[in-house]
Every structure is written in structure tokens, then in C-alpha cells.
MARVOFI-738015 format. One record per residue (C-alpha): residue in three letters; residue number from 1; x, z negated, y negated. Coordinates in Angstrom, 1 decimal. Layout:
<mivexs>
ALA,NUM,X,Z,Y
...
</mivexs>
This chain:
<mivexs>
UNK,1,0.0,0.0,0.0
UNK,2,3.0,-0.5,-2.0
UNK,3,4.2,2.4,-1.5
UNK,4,1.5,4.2,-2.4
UNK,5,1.0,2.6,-5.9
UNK,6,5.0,3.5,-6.5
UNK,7,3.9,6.9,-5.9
UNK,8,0.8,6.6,-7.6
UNK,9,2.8,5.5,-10.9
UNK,10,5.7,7.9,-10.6
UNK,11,3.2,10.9,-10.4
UNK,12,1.0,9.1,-13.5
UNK,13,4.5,8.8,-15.7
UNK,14,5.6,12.1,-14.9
UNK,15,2.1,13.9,-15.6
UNK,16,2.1,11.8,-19.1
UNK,17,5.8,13.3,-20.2
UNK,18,4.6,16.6,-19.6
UNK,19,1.4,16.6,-21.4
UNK,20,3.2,14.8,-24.1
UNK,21,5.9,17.5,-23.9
UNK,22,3.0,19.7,-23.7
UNK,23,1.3,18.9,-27.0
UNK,24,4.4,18.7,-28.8
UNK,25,4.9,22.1,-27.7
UNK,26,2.3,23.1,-29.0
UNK,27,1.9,22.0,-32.2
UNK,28,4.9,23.7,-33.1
UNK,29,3.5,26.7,-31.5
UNK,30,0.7,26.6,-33.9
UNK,31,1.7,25.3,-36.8
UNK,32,4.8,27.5,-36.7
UNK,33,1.9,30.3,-36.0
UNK,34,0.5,29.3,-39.0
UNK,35,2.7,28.7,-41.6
UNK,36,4.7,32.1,-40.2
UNK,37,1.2,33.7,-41.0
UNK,38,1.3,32.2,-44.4
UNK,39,4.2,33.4,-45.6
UNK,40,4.0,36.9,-44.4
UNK,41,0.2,37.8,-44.5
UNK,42,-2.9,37.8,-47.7
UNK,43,-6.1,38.2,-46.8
UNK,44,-8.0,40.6,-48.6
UNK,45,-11.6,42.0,-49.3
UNK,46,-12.3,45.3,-49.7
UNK,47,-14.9,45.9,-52.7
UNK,48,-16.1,49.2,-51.8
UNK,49,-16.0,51.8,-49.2
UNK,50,-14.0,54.5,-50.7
UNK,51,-11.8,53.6,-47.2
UNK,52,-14.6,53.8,-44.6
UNK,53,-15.0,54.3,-42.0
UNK,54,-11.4,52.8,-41.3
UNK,55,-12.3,49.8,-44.1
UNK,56,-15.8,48.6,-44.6
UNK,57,-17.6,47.8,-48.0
UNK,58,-16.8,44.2,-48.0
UNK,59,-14.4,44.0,-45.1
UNK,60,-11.7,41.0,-45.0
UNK,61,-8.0,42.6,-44.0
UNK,62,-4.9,41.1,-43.1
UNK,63,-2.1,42.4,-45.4
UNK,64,1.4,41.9,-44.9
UNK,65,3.7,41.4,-47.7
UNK,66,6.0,43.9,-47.8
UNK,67,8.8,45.9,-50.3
UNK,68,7.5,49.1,-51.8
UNK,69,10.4,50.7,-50.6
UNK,70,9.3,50.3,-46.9
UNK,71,6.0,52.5,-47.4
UNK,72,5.7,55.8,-45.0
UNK,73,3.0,58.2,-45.1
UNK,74,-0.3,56.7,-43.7
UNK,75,0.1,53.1,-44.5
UNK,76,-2.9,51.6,-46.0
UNK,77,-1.5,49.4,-48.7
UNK,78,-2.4,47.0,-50.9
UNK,79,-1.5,47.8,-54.4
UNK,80,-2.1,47.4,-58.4
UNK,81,-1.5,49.7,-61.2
UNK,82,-2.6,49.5,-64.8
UNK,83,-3.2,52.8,-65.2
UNK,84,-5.9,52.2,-62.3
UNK,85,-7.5,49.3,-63.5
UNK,86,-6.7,45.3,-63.6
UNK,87,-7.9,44.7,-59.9
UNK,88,-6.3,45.3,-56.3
UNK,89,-6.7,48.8,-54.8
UNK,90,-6.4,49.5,-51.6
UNK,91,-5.9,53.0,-50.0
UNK,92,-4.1,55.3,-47.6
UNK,93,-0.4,56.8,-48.7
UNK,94,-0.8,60.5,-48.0
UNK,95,2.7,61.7,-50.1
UNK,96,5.8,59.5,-50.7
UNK,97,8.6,61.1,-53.2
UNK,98,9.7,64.9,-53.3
UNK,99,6.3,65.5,-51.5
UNK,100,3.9,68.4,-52.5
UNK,101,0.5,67.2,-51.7
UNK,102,-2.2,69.8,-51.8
UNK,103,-5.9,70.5,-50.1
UNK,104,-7.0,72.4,-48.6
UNK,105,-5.9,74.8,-46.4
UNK,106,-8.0,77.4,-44.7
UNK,107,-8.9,75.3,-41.9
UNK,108,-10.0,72.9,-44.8
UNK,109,-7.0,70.8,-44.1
UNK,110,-4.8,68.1,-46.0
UNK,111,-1.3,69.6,-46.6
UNK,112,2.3,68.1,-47.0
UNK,113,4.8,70.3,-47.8
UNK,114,2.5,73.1,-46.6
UNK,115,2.3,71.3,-43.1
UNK,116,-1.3,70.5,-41.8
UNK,117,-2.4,66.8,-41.5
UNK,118,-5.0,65.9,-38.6
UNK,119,-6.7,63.3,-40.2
UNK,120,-9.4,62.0,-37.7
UNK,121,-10.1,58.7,-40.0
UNK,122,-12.1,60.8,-42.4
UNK,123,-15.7,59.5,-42.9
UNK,124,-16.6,62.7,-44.2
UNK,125,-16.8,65.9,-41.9
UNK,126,-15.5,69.7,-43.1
UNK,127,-13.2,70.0,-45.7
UNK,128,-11.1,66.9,-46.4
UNK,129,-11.4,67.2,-50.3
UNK,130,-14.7,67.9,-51.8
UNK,131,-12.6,69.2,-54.6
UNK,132,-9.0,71.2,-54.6
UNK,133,-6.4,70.6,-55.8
UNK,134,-2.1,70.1,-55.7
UNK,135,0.3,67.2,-56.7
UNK,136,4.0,67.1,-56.7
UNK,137,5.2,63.5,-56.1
UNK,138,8.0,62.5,-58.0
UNK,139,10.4,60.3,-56.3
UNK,140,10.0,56.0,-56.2
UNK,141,5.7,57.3,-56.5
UNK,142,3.1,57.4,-54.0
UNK,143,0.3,59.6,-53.8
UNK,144,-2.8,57.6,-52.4
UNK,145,-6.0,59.0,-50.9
UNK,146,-9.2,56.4,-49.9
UNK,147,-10.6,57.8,-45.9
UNK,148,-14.5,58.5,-47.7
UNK,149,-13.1,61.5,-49.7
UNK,150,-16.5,61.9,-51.6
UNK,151,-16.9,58.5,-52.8
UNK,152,-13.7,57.5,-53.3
UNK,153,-11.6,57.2,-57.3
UNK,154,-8.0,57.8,-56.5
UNK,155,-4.6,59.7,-57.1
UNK,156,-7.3,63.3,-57.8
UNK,157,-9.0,61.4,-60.5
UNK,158,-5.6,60.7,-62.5
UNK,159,-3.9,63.9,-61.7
UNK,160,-3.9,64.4,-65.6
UNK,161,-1.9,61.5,-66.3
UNK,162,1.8,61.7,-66.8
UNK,163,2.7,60.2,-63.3
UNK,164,0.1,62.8,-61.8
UNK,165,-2.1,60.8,-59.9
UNK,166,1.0,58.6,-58.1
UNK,167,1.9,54.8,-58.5
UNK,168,5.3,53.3,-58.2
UNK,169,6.2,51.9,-55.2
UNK,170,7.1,48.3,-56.5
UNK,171,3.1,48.4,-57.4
UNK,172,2.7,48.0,-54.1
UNK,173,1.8,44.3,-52.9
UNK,174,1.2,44.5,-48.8
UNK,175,0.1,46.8,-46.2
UNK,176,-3.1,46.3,-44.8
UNK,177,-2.2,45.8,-40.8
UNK,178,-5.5,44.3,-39.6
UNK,179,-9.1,44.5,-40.0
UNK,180,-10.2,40.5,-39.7
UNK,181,-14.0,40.0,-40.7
UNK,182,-15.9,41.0,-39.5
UNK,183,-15.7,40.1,-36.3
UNK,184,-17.4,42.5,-33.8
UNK,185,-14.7,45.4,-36.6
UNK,186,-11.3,43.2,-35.7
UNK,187,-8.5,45.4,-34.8
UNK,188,-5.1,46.6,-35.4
UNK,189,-4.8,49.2,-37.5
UNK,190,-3.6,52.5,-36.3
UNK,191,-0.3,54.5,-37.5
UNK,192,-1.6,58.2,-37.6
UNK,193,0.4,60.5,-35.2
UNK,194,-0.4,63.5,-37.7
UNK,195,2.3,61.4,-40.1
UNK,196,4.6,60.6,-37.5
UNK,197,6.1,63.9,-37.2
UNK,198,6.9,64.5,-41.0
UNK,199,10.3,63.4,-42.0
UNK,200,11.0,59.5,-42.0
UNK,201,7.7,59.3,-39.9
UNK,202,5.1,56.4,-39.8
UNK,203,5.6,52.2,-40.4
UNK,204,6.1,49.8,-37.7
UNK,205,3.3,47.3,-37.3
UNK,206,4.4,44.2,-38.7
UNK,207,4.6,40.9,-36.4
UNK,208,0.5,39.8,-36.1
UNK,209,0.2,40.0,-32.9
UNK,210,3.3,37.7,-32.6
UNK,211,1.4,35.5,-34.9
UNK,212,-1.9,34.9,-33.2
UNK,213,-0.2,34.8,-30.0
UNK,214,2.0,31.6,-31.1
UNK,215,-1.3,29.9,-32.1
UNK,216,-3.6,30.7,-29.2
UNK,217,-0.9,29.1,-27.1
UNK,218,0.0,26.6,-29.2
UNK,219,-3.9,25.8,-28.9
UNK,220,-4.3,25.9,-25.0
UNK,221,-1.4,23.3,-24.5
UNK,222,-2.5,20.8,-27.2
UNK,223,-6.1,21.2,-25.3
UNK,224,-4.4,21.0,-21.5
UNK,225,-1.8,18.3,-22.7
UNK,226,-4.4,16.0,-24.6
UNK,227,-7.0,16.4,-22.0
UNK,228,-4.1,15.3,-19.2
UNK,229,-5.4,11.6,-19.4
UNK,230,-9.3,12.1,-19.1
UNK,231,-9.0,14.1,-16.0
UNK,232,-6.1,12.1,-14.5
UNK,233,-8.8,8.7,-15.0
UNK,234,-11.1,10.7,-13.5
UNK,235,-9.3,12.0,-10.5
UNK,236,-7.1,8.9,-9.7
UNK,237,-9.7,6.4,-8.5
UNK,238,-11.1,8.8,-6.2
UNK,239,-7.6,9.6,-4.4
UNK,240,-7.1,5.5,-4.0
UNK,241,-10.4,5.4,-2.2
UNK,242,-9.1,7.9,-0.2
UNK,243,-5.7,6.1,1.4
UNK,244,-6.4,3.4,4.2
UNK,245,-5.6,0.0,3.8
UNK,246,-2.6,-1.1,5.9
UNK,247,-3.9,-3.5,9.0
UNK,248,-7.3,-1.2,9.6
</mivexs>
């Protein structure tokens, strides 16, 4: 009977180091999750839907803070310009630098550098302009584009101004790498492939997934560690019953 109990209590001990071990773990796991987040990400709500159907009217997105200078051709960024207005903007780079940004072709077809962009995130079907026209980007500038071509104010509406519709890069304030509200709409965003085979190609996603894996599993062990004693109460008394006395 002895015996038993030293068992009994070596077992206990070593099941309450790990789930201590276990919920340390974890809070670092997600705290760590979350103050990584913090630093690196802004949420973000969309006003309008001048980027549906990619980007909802009223939307909340995940941006990561980012340089200008790391902006390729079909991010959706985050960015504010005075020239455009006093608020955040957020739409899809179609030109960076040197580009010659023009729509549409005969196919009806966004063109960079005379080369034909797929664009599948349209919201609108046929041409992917309602109205022509043909921008040179000057180099540090971005020319940006919202997905709803027909309802959206962007670099066409200020092709009259000196910079030609673009906006420096260091305007830029993050790129928008996840959709987050609502819920049944979460995802990653995508990185077109029609981009990817222009010169310096498409962005890298930035490190969210990272992030809410940290947390989730920072989560389940502070759960699995702090619920360690309940169960083992439970569970315990039961096994005892179980073991004959000595003498029987």
C-alpha cells in the first residue's frame, strides 16, 4: 500500500511540473503572439467598396507595417497622400517606377509595359477600365487601381496632377495581408500570378500565420496545463479504489 502511494505521488508531482511547465509555455507562446502582432500589424476598416469583391464595404483588414520601398506590383497597401484627401486609402499597386501603365488592350486588358495582366479579382466583368487611358510612373511612385473599376476614385482621377495619378512610396503605411472581420470573409490575401512574372515579381506574405499559430498554441497548453489538476482530482480517487488492499 505503501508502495502504491509513492507511486501515486511521484506520478502526481511529475504531472504538476509539466502542466506548470505547460502553462508557462504558453503564456509566452501567446503573449509573445501577441505583442509580435502588435508591433508588426494595424487593423483597418475599409470605408467603401472601390476594392470589392477582394475588400468589402466596411471590412476590418490586417495590415502589416511595412517600408514603401518593399512594395511590388499587386500589393494592396495601405497608404495616405494629401493630394488624395486627409484619410487612409487603400488600394491595389498595378505600376511601380519606370512602369507604363495603360488600359485597355484589345482583349480589354490591363497593360504593363505593353504586357497583358490577368486580373481575375475584378468585381466588374468586360473591359477592366470603364474609361481609357495611359500613365507613365515616375520612379520612387506607385500607380494604384481599387478591384471595382467603376466605382472606384483612384490614380485615373488624378492623372492631371503633376505626379500623374501616382503616390510616393514612403506614403505608404502597411500592406493589407489579411481580411479579419468579417468572419465567415477571413483569409489570406492572394499575390496575383499575372504580377509575378513582371520584373521584381510579387511580395512575400508577411509572418501572420506565424502569429496566430503562436497564440492558438500558446492557448491550448495554458487550457491543457491549468486543467491538469481538475481531471487529475477527478481521475485519482477512482484508480485507488481500484488497487487491493494488502492482506485480502
Amino acid at each position: 500500500m505503501s508502495g502504491a502511494g509513492r507511486t501515486d505521488d511521484g506520478h502526481g508531482r511529475a504531472g504538476r511540473m509539466l502542466s506548470g511547465l505547460a502553462v508557462a509555455v504558453g503564456c509566452v507562446l501567446f503573449l509573445g503572439g501577441f505583442v509580435w502582432g502588435a508591433l508588426l500589424y494595424q487593423p483597418y476598416t475599409v470605408p467603401t467598396d472601390s476594392m470589392a469583391p477582394t475588400i468589402g464595404m466596411g471590412d476590418r483588414v490586417l495590415a502589416e507595417r511595412i517600408d514603401g520601398g518593399d512594395v511590388r506590383r499587386g500589393d494592396i497597401v495601405v497608404f495616405k497622400d494629401k493630394i488624395w484627401g486627409d484619410t487612409p486609402m487603400v488600394k491595389r499597386v498595378v505600376g511601380t517606377g519606370g512602369d507604363t501603365v495603360a488600359c485597355c488592350d484589345r482583349q480589354g486588358r490591363l497593360t504593363v509595359d505593353g504586357k497583358p495582366v490577368e486580373e481575375s479579382y475584378l468585381q466588374d466583368t468586360g473591359a477592366a477600365s470603364p474609361t481609357r487611358f495611359s500613365a507613365t510612373v515616375p520612379e520612387g511612385q506607385l500607380f494604384l487601381l481599387g478591384d471595382h473599376r467603376s466605382d472606384s476614385v483612384d490614380s485615373r482621377g488624378h492623372l492631371s496632377d503633376a505626379s500623374h495619378g501616382t503616390v510616393p512610396r514612403g506614403a505608404v503605411r502597411a500592406r493589407v495581408d489579411a481580411t479579419a472581420w468579417p468572419v465567415g470573409g477571413w483569409g489570406m490575401m492572394d499575390r496575383p500570378e499575372s504580377f509575378a512574372a513582371l520584373p521584381g515579381g510579387t511580395s512575400q506574405p508577411g509572418p501572420l500565420p506565424l502569429v496566430l499559430t503562436a497564440v492558438i498554441a500558446g492557448a491550448v497548453l495554458i487550457l491543457g496545463g491549468a486543467a491538469y489538476g481538475p481531471v487529475a482530482r477527478l481521475v485519482t480517487p477512482r484508480r485507488r479504489e481500484e488497487v487491493p488492499a494488502h492482506g485480502q
